[in-house]
N, C-alpha and C positions, 0 to 999 in steps of 0.2 A: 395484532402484532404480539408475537412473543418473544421478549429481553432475557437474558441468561443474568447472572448476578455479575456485576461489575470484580476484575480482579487487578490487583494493584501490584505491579512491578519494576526492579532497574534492571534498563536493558542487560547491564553486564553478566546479570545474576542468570541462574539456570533454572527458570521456572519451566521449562519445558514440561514435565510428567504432570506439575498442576494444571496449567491449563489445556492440555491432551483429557486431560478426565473432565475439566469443565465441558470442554467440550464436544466430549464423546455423553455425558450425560444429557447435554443441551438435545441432542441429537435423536438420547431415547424421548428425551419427551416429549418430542418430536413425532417420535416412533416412525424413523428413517430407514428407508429398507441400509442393507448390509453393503451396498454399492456408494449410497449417498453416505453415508458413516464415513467408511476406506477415504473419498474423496472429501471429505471436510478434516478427519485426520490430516491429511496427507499435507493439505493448504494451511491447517494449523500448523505443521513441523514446518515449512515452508517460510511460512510467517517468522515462527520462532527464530530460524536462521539467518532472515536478516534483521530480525531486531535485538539479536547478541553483537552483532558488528556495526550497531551505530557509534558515533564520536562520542566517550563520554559516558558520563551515568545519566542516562536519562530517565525519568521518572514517567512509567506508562499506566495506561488505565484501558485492559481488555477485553471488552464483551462480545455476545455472541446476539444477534438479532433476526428473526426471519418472518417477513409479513410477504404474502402474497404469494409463497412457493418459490420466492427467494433467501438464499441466508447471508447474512455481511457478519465477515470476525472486523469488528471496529478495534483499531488500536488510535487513540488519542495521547496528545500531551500540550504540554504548556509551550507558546511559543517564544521561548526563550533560554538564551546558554550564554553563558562569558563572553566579554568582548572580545577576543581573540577569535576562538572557533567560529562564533557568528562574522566576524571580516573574513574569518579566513573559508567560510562556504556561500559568504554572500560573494566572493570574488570569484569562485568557482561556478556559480550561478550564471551570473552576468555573462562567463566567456562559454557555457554549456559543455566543457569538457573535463573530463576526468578521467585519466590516465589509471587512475587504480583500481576503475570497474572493472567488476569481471563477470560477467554473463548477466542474466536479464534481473537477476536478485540483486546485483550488484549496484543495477541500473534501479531499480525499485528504493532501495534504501539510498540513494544520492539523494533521489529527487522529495524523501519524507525529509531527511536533512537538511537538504534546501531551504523546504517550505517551515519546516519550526525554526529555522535559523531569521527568520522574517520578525520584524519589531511588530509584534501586537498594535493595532488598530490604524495600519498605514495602508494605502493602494499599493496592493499584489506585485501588481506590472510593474510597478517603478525598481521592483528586487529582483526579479525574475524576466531571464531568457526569452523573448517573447514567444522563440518557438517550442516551448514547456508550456504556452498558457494554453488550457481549455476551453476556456468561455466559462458560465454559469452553470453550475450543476442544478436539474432538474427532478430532483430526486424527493416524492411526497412523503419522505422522511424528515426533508433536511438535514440530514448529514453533515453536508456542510451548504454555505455562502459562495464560497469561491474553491471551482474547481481548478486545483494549478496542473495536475499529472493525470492520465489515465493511461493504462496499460493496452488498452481496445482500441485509444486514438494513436497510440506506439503503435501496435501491429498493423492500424492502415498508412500510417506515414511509412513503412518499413516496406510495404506492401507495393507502394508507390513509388519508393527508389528503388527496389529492385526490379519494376517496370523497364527502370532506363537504358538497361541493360548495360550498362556502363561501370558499374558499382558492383561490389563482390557479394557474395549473398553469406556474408559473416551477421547480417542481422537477424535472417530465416534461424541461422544455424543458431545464436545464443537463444532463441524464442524456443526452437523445437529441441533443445538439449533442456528444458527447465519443464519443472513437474508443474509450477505454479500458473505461469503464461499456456498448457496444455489444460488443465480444468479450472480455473477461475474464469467465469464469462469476464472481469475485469478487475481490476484492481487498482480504486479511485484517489486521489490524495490531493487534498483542499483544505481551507481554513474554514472555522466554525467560531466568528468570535476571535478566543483569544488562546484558539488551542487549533492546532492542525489534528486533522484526522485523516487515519491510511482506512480504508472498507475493504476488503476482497470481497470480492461480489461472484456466489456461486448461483445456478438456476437451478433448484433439487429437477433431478428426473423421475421419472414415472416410476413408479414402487412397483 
């Protein structure tokens, strides 16, 4: 397994071009051909843009990790925010709607909110939407404890309502309008402890 150096940021701030170098660096020592590069850029800018529009100054912690011909940009932080904003996304949680998403980034950074909006060392399910939970993440990382989001179990739920034919296909459309949902095989968001963690989980292709 090989980890990139830990970089430390608030969401508000515009670290964008440092961590693009962290990890287009991670990348050469990697020595990624020129397609996997493009495509880890792309999910880092990605990344970046929904974590400028979290609630809040949030205090992140971003590396880059790739074992097995996979790469994860982990973004972590502390699960905890003022009483206000955590009532006011634990109640958002509970009813699973949110009027001010907008396309599937919008939907990605709800559900990181959510999940750090949750009291350190309580069961998951008692804060969260059941139909937001995962199950167990199996991941011989451990990453994390508990999977609460995946991006991969979104697009077969999406997948399956618009089987019914009854339902507009406005989920296809925010999935295939978005760079991140088009190359991330997924992108995971679970508790670890006492910290939530977002992974975007890429599969390098063949050099």
């Amino acid at each position: 397994m090989i980890k990139s150096r830990e970089i430390h940021l608030v969401s508000t701030g515009d670290d964008t071009t440092q961590v693009l170098a962290e990890a287009m660096e991670f990348g050469r020592i990697l020595n990624l051909s020129s397609t996997n590069l493009l495509k880890i850029r792309l999910l880092t800018e990605e990344t970046m843009s929904i974590l400028r529009t979290l609630t809040g100054e949030i205090n992140l912690d971003i590396t880059f990790v790739e074992k097995d011909g996979t790469v994860m940009l982990n973004v972590e932080t502390d699960t905890f925010m003022d009483a206000t904003k955590r009532a006011d996304l634990l109640s958002l949680s509970q009813s699973g709607v949110n009027s001010s998403a907008k396309g599937i980034l919008g939907r990605i950074r709800d559900a990181f909110e959510m999940a750090f909006a949750i009291p350190a060392g309580v069961d998951v399910s008692n804060y969260t939407n059941p139909a937001m939970m995962m199950g167990v993440m199996n991941q011989p990382e451990q990453v994390m404890d508990t999977l609460y989001w995946s991006l991969a179990a979104y697009k077969d739920n999406v997948e399956q309502e618009e089987e019914k034919a009854d339902l507009s296909p406005d989920g296809w459309d925010l999935l295939e309008k978005s760079i991140i949902s088009s190359i991330a095989d997924d992108v995971q968001i679970g508790i670890r402890g006492d910290h939530v963690v977002m992974a975007v989980i890429y599969k390098l292709k063949d050099q």
